[in-house]
N, CA, C and O atoms as a printed pandas DataFrame, in Angstrom:
     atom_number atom_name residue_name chain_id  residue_number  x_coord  y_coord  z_coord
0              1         N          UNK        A               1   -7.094   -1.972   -6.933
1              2        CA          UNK        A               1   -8.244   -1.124   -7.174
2              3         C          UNK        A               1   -7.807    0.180   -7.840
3              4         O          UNK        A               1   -8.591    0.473   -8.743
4              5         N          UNK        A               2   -6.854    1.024   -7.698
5              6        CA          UNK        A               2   -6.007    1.836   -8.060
6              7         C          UNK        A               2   -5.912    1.752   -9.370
7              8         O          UNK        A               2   -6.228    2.576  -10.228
8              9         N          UNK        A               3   -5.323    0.396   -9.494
9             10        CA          UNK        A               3   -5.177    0.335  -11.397
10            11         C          UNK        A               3   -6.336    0.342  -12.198
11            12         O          UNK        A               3   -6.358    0.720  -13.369
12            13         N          UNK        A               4   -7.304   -0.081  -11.554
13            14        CA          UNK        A               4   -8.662   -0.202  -12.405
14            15         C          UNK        A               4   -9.436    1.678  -12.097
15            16         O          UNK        A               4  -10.059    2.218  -13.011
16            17         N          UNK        A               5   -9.257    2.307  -10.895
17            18        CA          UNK        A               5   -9.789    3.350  -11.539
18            19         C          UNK        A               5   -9.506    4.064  -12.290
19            20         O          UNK        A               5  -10.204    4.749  -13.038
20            21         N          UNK        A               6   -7.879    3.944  -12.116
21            22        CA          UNK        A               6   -6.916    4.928  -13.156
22            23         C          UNK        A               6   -7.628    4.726  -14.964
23            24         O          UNK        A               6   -7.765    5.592  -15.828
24            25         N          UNK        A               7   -7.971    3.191  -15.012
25            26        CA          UNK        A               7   -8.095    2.474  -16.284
26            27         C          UNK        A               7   -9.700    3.443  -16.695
27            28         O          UNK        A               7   -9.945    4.143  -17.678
28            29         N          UNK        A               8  -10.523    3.120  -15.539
29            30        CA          UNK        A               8  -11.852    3.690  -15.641
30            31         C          UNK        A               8  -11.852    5.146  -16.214
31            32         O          UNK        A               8  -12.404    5.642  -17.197
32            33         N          UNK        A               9  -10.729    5.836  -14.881
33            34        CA          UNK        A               9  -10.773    7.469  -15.661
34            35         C          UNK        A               9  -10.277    7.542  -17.182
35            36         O          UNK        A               9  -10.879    8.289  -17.952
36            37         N          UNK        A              10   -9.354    6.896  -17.563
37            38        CA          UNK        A              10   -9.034    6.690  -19.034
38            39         C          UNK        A              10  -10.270    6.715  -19.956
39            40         O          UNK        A              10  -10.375    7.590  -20.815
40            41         N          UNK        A              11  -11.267    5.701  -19.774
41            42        CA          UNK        A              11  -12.248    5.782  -20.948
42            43         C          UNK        A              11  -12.908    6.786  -20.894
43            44         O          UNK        A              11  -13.278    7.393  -21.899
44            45         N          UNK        A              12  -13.286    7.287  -19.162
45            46        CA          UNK        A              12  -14.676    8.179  -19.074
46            47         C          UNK        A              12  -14.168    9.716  -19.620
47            48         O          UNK        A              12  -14.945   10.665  -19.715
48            49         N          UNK        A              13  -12.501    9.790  -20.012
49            50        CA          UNK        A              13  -11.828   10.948  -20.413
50            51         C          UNK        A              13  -11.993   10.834  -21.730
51            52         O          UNK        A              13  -12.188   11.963  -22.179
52            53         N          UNK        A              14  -12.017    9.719  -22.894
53            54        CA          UNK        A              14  -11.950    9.313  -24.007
54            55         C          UNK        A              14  -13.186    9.528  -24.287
55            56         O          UNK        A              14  -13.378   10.266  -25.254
56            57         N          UNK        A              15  -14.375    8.988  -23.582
57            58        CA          UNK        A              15  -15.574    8.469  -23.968
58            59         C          UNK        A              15  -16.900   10.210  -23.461
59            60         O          UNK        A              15  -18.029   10.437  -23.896
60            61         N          UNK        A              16  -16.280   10.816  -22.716
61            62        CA          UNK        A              16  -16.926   12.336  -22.288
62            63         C          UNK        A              16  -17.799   11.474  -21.272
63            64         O          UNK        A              16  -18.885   11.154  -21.757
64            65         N          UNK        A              17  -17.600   11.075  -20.119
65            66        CA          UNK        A              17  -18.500   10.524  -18.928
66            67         C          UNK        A              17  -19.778    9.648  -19.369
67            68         O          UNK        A              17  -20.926   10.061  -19.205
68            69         N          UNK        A              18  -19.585    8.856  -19.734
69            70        CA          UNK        A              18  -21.321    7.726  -19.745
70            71         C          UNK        A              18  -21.814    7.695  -18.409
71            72         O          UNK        A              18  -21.238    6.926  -17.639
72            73         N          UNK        A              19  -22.724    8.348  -17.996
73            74        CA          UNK        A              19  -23.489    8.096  -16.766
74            75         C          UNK        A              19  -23.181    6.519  -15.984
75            76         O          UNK        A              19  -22.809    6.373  -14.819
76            77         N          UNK        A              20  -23.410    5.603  -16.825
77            78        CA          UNK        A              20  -23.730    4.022  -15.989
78            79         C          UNK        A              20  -22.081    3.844  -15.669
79            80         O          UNK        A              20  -21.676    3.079  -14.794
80            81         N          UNK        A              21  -21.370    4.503  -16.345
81            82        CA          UNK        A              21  -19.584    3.770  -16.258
82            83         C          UNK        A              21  -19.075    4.890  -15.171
83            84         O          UNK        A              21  -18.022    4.802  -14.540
84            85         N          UNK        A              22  -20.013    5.946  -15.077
85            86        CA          UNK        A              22  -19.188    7.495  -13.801
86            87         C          UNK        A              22  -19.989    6.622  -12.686
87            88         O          UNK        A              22  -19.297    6.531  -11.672
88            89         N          UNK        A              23  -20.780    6.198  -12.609
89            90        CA          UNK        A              23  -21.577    5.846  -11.513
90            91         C          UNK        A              23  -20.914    4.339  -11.053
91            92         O          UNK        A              23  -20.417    4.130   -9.947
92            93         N          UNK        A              24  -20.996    3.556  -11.917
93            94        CA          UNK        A              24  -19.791    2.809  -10.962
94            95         C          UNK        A              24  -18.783    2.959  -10.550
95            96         O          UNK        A              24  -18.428    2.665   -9.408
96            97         N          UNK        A              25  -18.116    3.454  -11.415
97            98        CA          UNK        A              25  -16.656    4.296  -11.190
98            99         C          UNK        A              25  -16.494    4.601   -9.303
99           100         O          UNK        A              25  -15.668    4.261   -8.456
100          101         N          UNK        A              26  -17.867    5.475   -9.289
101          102        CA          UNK        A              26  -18.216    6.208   -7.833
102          103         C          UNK        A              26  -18.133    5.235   -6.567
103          104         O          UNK        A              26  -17.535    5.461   -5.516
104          105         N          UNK        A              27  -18.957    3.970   -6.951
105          106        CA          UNK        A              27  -19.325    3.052   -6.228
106          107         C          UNK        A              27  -17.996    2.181   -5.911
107          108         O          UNK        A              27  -17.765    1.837   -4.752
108          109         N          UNK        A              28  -17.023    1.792   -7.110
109          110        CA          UNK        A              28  -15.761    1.115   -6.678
110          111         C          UNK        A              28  -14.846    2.142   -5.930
111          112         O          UNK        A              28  -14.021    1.592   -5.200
112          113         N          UNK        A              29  -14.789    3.986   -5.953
113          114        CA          UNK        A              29  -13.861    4.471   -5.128
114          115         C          UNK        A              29  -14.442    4.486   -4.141
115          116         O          UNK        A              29  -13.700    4.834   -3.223
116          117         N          UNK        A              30  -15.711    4.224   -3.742
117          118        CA          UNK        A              30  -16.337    4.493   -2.103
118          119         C          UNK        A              30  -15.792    3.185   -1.572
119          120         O          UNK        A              30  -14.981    3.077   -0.652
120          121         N          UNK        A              31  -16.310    2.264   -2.230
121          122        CA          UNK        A              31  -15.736    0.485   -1.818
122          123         C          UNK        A              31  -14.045    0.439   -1.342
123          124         O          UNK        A              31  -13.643    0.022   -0.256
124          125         N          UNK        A              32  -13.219    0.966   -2.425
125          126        CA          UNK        A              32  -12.254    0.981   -2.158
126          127         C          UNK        A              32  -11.818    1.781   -0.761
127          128         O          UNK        A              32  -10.674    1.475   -0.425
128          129         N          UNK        A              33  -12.234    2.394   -0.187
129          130        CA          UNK        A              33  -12.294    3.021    1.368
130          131         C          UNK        A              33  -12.640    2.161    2.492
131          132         O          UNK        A              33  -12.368    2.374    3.673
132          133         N          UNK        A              34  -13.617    0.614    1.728
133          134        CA          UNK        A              34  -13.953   -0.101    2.878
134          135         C          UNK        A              34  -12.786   -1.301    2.962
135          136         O          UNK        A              34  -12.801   -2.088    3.908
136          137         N          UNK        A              35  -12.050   -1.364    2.195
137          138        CA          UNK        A              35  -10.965   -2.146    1.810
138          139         C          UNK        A              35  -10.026   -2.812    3.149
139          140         O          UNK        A              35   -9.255   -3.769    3.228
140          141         N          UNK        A              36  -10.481   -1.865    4.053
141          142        CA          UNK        A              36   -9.505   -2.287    5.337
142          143         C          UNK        A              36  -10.287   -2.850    6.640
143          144         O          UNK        A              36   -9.905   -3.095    7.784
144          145         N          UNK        A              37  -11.685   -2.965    5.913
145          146        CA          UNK        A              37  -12.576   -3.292    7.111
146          147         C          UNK        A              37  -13.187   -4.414    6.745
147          148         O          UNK        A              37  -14.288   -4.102    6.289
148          149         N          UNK        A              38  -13.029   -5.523    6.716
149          150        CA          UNK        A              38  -13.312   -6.923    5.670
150          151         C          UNK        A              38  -15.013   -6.945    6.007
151          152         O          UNK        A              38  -15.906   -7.116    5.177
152          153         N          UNK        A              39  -15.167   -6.720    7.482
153          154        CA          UNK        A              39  -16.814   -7.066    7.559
154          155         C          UNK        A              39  -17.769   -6.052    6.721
155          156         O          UNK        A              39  -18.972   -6.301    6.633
156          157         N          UNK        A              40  -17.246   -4.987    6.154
157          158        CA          UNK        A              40  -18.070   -4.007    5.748
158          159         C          UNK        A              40  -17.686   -4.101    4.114
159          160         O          UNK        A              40  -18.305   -3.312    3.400
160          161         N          UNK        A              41  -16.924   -4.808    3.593
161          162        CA          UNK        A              41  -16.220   -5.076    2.418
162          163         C          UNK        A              41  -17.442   -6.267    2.028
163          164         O          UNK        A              41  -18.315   -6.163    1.166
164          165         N          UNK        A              42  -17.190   -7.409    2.955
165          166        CA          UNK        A              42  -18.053   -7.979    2.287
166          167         C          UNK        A              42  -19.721   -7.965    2.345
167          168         O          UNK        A              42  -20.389   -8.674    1.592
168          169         N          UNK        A              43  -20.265   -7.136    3.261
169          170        CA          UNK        A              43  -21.415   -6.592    3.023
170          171         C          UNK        A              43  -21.774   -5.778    1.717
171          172         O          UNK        A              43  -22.927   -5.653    1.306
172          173         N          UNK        A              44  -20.605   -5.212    1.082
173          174        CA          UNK        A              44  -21.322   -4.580    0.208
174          175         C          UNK        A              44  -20.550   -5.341   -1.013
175          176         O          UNK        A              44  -20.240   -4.669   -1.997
176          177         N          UNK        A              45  -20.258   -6.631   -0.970
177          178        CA          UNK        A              45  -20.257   -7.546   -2.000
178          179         C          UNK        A              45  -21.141   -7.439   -3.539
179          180         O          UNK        A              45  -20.663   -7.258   -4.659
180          181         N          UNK        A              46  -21.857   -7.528   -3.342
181          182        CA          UNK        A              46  -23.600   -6.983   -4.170
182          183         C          UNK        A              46  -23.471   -6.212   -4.931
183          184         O          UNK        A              46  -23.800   -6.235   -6.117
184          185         N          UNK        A              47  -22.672   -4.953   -3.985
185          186        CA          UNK        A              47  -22.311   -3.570   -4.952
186          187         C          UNK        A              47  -21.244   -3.712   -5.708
187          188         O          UNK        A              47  -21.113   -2.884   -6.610
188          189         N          UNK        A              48  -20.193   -4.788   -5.556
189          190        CA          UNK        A              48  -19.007   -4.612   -6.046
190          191         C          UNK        A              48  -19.492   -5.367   -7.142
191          192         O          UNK        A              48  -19.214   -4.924   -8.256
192          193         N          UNK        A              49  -20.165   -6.425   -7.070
193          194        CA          UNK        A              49  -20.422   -7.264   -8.223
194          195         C          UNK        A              49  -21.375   -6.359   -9.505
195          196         O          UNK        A              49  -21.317   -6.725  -10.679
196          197         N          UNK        A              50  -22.055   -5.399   -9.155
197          198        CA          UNK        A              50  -22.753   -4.670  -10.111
198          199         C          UNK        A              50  -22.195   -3.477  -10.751
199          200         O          UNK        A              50  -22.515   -2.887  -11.782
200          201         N          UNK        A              51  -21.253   -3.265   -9.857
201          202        CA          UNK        A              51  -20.167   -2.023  -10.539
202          203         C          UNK        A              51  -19.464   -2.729  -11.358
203          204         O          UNK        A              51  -19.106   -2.313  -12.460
204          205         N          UNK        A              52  -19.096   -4.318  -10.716
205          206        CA          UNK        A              52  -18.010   -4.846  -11.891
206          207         C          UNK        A              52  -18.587   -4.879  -13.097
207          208         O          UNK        A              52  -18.124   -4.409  -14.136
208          209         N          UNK        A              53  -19.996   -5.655  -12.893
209          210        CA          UNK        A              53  -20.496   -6.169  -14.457
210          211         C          UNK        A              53  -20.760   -4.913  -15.401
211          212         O          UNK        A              53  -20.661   -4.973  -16.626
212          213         N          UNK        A              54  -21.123   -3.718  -14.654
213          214        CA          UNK        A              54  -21.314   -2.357  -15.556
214          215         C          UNK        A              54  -20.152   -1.660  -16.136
215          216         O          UNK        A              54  -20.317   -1.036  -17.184
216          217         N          UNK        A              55  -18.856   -1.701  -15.504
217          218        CA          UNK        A              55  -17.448   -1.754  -16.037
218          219         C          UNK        A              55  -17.784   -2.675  -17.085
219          220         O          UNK        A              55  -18.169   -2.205  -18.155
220          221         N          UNK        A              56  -17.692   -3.977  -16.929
221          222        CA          UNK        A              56  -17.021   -4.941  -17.933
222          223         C          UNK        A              56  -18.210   -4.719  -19.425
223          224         O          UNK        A              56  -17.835   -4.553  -20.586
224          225         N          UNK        A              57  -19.431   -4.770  -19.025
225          226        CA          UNK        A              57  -20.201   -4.324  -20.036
226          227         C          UNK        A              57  -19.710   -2.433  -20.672
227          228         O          UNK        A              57  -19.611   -2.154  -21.867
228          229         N          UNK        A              58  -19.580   -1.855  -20.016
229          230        CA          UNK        A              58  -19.466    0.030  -20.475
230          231         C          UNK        A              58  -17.484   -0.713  -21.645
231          232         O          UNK        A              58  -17.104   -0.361  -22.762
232          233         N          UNK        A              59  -16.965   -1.508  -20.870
233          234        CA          UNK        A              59  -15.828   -1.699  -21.497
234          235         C          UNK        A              59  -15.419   -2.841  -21.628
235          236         O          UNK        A              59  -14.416   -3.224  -21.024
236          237         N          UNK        A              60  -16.066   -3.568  -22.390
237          238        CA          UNK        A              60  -15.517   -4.950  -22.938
238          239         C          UNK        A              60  -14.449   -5.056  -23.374
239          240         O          UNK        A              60  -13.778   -5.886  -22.762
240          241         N          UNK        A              61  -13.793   -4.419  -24.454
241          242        CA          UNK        A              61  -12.491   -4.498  -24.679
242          243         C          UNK        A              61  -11.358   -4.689  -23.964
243          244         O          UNK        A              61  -10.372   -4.814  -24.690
244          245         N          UNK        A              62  -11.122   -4.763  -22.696
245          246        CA          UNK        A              62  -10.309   -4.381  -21.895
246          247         C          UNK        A              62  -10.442   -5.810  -20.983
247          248         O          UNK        A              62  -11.128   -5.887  -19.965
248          249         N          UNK        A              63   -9.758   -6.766  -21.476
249          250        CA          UNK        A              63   -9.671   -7.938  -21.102
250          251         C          UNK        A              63   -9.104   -8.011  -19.439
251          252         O          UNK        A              63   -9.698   -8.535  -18.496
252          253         N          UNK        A              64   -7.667   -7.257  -19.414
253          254        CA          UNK        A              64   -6.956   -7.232  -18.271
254          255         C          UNK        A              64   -7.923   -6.856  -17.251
255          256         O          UNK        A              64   -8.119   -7.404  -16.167
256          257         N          UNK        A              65   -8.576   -5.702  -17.825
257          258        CA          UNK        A              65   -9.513   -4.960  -16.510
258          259         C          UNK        A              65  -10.626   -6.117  -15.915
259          260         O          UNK        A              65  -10.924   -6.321  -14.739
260          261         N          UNK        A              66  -11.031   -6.664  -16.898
261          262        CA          UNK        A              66  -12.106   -7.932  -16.517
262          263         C          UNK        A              66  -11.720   -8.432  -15.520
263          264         O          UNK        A              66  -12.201   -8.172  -14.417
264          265         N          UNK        A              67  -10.765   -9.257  -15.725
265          266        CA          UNK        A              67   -9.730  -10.592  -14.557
266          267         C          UNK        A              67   -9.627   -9.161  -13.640
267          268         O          UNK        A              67  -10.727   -8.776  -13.246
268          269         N          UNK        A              68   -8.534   -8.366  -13.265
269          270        CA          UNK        A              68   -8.991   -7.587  -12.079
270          271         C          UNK        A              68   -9.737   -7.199  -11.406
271          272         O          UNK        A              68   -9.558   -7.125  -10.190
272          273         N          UNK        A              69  -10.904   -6.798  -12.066
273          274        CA          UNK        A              69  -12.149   -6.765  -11.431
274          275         C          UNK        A              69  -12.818   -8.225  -10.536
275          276         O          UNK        A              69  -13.155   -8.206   -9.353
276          277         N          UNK        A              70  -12.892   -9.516  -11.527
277          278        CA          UNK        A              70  -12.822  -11.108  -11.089
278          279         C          UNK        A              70  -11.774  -10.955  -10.103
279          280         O          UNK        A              70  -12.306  -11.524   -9.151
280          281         N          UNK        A              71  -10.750  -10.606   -9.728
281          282        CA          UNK        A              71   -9.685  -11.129   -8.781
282          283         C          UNK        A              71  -10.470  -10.277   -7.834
283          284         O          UNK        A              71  -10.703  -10.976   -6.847
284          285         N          UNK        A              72  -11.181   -8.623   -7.631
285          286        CA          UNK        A              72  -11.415   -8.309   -6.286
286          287         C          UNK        A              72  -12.269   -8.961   -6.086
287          288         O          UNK        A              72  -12.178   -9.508   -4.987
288          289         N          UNK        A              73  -13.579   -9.332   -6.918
289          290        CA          UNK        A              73  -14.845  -10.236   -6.285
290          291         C          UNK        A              73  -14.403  -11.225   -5.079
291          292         O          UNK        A              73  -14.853  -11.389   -3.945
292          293         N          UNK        A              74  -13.126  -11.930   -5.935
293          294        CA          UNK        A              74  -12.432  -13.557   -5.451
294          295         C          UNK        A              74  -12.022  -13.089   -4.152
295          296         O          UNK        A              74  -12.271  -13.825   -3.197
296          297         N          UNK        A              75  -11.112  -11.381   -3.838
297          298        CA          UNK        A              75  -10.841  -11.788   -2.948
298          299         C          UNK        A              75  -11.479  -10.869   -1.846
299          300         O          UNK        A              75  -10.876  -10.484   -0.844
300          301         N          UNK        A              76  -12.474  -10.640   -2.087
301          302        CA          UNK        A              76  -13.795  -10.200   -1.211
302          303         C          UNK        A              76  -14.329  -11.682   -0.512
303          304         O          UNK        A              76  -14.560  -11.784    0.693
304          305         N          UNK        A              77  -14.470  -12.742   -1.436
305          306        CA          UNK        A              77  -14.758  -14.032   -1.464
306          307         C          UNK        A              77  -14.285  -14.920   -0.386
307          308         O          UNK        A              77  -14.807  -15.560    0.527
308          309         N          UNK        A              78  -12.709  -14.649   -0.989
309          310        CA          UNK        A              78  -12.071  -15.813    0.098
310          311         C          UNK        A              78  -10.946  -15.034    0.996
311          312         O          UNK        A              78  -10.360  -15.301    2.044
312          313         N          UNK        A              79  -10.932  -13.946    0.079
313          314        CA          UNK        A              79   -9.688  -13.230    1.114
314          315         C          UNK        A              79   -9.864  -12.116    2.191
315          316         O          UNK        A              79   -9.017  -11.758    3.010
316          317         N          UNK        A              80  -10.957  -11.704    2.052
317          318        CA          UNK        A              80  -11.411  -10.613    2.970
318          319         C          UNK        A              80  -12.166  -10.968    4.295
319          320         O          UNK        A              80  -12.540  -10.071    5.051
C-alpha cells in the first residue's frame, strides 16, 4: 500500500491535486490503517474497490500500479 501512495503522491505533485485522485488517495491511507484488522478490512471492501477504479481511471498509464491495486482487492478477497 506504501508503494502505491508514494506512486499516487507522485502524480497529484505532477498533476497540481485532481480532486477525484486526492480523494481516493484519502480513502486508500484511511484503509491502509484497517490493514491489521481483517474484519474491518473487508467491510470496507466497496471502498477499496472504488478508490482502486478512480486511481486506475485518474492514471491509466501506470500499468504496475493497476496489478497492485488488483493484488490488494485479491488479498482483501482471499487473504484477509
Amino acid at each position: 500500500m506504501s508503494r502505491i501512495l508514494l506512486r499516487i503522491d507522485k502524480v497529484l505533485y505532477a498533476r497540481g491535486d485532481p480532486p477525484k485522485l486526492k480523494d481516493a488517495r484519502r480513502t486508500l491511507e484511511r484503509l491502509n490503517g484497517l490493514a491489521r484488522d481483517s474484519d474491518k478490512l473487508k467491510a470496507a471492501r466497496e471502498e477499496l474497490v472504488q478508490a482502486s477504479e478512480t486511481v486506475q481511471t485518474e492514471v491509466a498509464s501506470d500499468e504496475e500500479m493497476r496489478n497492485m491495486l488488483w493484488d490488494l482487492v485479491d488479498y482483501v478477497d482471499y487473504g484477509a
